[in-house]
N, C-alpha and C positions, 0 to 999 in steps of 0.2 A: 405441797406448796401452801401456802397463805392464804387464808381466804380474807381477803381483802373488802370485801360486803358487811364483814359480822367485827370490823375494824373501831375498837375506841381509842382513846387516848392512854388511856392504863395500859394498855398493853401491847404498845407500839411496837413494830416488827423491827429486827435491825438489819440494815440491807448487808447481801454480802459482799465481798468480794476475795477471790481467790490468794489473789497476793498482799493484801492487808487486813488487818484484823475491822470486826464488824464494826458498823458505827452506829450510833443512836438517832433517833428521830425526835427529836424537841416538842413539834409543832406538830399535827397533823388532823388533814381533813379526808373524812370521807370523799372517797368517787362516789359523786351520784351515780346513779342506774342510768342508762339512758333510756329513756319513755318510752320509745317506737323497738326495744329490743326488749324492755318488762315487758309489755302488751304482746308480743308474739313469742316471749319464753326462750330468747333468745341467751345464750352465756357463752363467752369467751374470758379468752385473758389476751393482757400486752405488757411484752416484755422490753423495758427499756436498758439504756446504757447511758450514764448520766457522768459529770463531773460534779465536783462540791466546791465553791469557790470561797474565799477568804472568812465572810460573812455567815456561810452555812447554808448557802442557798443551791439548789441544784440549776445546771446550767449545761450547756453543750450537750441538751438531751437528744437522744438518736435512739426510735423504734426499732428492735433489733427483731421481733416477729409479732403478729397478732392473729390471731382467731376469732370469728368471720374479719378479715381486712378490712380495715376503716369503720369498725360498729364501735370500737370500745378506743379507739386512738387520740381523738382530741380529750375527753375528760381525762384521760388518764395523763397526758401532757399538762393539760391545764392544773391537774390536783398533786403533781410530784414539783410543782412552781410554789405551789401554795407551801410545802414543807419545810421546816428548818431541821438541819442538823446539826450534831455534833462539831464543831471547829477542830483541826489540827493544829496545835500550837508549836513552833516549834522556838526553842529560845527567846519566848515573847512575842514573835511574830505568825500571826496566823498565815497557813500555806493554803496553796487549790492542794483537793484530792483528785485524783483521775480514776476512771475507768471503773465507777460502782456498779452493778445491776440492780435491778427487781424486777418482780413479775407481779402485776395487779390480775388478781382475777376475779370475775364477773359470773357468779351463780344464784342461782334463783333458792331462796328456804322453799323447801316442797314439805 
């Protein structure tokens, strides 16, 4: 998987999904670490399940698993809000995408 810590802009991951081809990510911020889990060496990941709406923005996002539960959940909502994608155009009119994944993960450089 992705290691989503050592994340820049150059070299944006492209989310998948099984039944359409991958899309690009325009926009993207780092997940901060959260504080209380650097300070105890904590690492997880969370895997979401998102739509992409007209505009390119992710939306109908739904937690589909994480590790330790609730350590790494809000930043990782908050920072898949903050990204823009790729638009599907179809005929001039941009469409929603459904049913993208990714998985953010959360590892410490040792």
């Amino acid at each position: 998987m992705y290691d989503y810590s050592k994340v820049t802009y150059n070299d944006a991951p492209q989310v998948i999904n099984e039944e359409a081809p991958a899309i690009s990510v325009y926009k993207m911020v780092e997940p901060p670490y959260p504080t209380g889990a650097l300070k105890n060496g904590i690492e997880g990941f969370v895997k979401l399940e998102f739509d992409i709406d007209e505009k390119g923005k992710a939306i109908n996002i739904e937690i589909i698993d994480s590790k330790p539960s609730y350590m790494f959940e809000a930043v990782s909502l908050r920072t898949l809000m903050e990204w823009d994608f790729s638009r599907l155009v179809v005929d001039g009119v941009p469409q929603k995408q459904g049913h993208k994944n990714i998985e953010f993960k959360f590892e410490i450089d040792k």
